[in-house]
Phi, psi and omega in degrees: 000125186291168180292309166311304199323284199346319202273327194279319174309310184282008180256342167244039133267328169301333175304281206294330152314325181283299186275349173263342157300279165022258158327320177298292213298344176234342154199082186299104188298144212027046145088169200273327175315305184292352208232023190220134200242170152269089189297176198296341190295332181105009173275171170261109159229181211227154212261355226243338187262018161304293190292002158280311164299287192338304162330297206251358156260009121310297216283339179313301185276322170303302260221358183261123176281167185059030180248155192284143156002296198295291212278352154310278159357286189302309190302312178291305144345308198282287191325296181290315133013267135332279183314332189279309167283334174310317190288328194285320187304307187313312211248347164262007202300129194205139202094172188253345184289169204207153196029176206294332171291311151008276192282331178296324185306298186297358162280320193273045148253322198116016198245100195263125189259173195289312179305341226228323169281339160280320172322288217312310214286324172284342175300308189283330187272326163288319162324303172290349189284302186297316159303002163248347182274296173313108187248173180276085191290147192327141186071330153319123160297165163326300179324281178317324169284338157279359155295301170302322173313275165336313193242016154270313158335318172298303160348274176305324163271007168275327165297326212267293171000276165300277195344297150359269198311304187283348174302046185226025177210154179313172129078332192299313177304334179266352168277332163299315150351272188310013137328289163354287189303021176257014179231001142318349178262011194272183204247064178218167186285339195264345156340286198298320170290349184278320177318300186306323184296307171271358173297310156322302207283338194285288192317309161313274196329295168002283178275342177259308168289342174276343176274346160271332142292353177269338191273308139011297214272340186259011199256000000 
């Protein structure tokens, strides 16, 4: 991977993040009302720059060459994944319980919550994320190899967690993200997803401190 991609990559995943905050913020599918919360300050914010990163660090890795099939694939899944159920919990929320002991107690009642269907569901899409990354090295079993599937899987939906879990101040998950980005520039596939990742992460950050300074500034 040339010097230039790296750079290239990270500016049209900030592009498509940058048009997909856009599009929510002027036209926000079931209207702005629906993607918009009250926070403990009593400000209003909004639901829309998760599935916006999610947007533009899919299309970063879609759109990047030379990455193998498999960990395209795998990479794009994970992302999405994530987003998908995170949006369905944000805008379907349903039941009172509230973090993973929370939602789990209440499966292990019988009571299945919009929360308890995002675990299962980032749970399940990372396990798949991983069998497309992971291939099977020679001479390895079967077993063993769905083991490594099985506790990468975990990985990956344990991050998207933490990530979660760290969510409580504007901008903090996405500056922790941009760590990352002194190691986007090597000549490797997990580069390149790193690459995708801050290109996202630049265009969010953005767009989440300028709406607290413009909401700063209206108060």
């Amino acid at each position: 991977m040339s010097r230039v991609l790296p750079a290239v990559l990270t500016a049209a995943a900030a592009a498509a993040t940058g048009a997909g905050t856009w599009t929510a913020r002027h036209r926000a599918p079931g209207g702005s009302a629906r993607w918009t919360r009250t926070n403990h300050r009593g400000d209003d914010v909004t639901l829309w720059e998760g599935p916006a990163y999610a947007l533009g660090a899919t299309a970063g890795v879609l759109l990047a060459p030379g990455l193998p099939s498999r960990v395209r694939a795998g990479a794009a899944l994970a992302t999405a994944g994530a987003a998908a159920f995170g949006a369905l919990d944000d805008l379907a929320e349903r039941g009172s319980s509230k973090g993973l002991r929370g939602h789990l107690g209440s499966l292990a009642r019988g009571e299945l919550t919009t929360g308890a269907v995002k675990i299962l569901g980032i749970g399940g899409t990372g396990v798949a994320a991983a069998a497309q990354l992971l291939e099977r090295p020679e001479g390895r079993s079967t077993t063993r190899h769905l083991v490594d599937v099985v506790v990468a899987g975990g990985v990956v939906a344990g991050t998207a967690n933490l990530f979660n879990l760290l969510d409580l101040r504007p901008g903090r998950v996405l500056k922790i993200a941009l760590l990352v980005a002194p190691a986007a520039a090597a000549s490797t596939p997990a580069a390149t997803l790193r690459a995708a990742s801050v290109g996202a992460a630049l265009a969010s950050t953005t767009a989440s401190l300028g709406a607290v300074r413009r909401r700063a500034g209206g108060s």
